[in-house]
C-alpha positions in Angstrom: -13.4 -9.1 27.5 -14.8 -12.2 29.1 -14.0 -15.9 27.7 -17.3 -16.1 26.2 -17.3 -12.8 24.0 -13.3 -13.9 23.4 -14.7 -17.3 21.8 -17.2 -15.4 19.1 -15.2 -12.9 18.1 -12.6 -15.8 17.3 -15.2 -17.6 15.5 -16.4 -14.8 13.5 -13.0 -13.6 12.3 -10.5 -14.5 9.4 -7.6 -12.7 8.6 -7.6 -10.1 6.0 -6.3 -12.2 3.1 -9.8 -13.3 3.1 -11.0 -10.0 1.8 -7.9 -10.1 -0.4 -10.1 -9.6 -3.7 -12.1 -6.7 -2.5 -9.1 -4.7 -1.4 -7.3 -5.3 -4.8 -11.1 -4.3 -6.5 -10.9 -0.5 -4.3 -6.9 0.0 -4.6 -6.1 -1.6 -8.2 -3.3 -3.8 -6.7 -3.2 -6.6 -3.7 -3.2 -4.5 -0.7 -2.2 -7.5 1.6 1.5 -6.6 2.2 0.7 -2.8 2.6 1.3 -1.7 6.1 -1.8 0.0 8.1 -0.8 1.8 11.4 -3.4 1.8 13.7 -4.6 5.1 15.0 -5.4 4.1 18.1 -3.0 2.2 19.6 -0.1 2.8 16.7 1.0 -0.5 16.0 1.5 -1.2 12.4 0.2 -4.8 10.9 0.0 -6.4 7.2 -3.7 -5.5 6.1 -3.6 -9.3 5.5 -2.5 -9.6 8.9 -5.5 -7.7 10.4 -8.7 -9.6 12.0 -11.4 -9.3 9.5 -15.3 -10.0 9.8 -17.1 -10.5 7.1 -20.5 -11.9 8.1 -22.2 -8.5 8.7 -23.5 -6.7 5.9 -19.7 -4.9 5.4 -16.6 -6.2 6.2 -14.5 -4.7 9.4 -10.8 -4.8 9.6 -10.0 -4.6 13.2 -6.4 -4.1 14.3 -4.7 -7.8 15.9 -3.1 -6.0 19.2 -5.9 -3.7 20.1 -9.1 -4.8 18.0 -9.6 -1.1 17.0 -11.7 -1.1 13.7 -9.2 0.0 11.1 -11.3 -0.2 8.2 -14.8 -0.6 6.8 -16.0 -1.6 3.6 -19.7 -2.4 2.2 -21.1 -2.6 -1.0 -24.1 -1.9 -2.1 -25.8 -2.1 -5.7 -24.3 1.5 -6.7 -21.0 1.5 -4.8 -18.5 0.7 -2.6 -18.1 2.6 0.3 -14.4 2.6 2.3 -13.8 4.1 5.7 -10.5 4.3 7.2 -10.5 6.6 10.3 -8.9 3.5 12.4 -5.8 3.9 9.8 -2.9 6.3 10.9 -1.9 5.9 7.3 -1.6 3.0 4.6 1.9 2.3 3.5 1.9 0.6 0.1 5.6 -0.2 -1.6 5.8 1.3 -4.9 4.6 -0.3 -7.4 7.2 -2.6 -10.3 
């Protein structure tokens, strides 16, 4: 990756508790401590630790050591659509 492309992807991202609400919205609980293991390079990272861009029309979750998209979520007027092939697994603490 080249300094240039380095410098826009640092000015497009935010870190995932930016999308804090919208996790809670899909899972029913704040998602930012939960642990997602990357499936490509198997690093596990906060989801509120994860690079997240949000000025497409969805929001990508891209893992910090790697930059593999973990997640994907858009919304449109009917739903909410969540894809999370880039996650090995989610690992949320149970619940008080």
């Amino acid at each position: 990756m080249d300094n240039d492309q380095a410098d826009m992807n640092t000015a497009l991202m935010v870190d995932g508790n930016a999308v804090a609400g919208q996790l809670e919205q899909i899972f029913g609980r704040d998602m930012t401590m939960a642990i997602a293991r990357c499936a490509g390079c198997a690093r596990d990272a906060q989801m509120g630790a994860l690079m997240a861009f949000i000025r497409g029309p969805g929001i990508v979750l891209r893992c910090p050591a790697c930059q593999n998209a973990i997640a994907r979520i858009v919304e449109t007027p009917s739903a909410t659509y969540l894809e999370a092939r880039g996650a090995a697994y989610l690992r949320m603490a149970p619940q008080a």
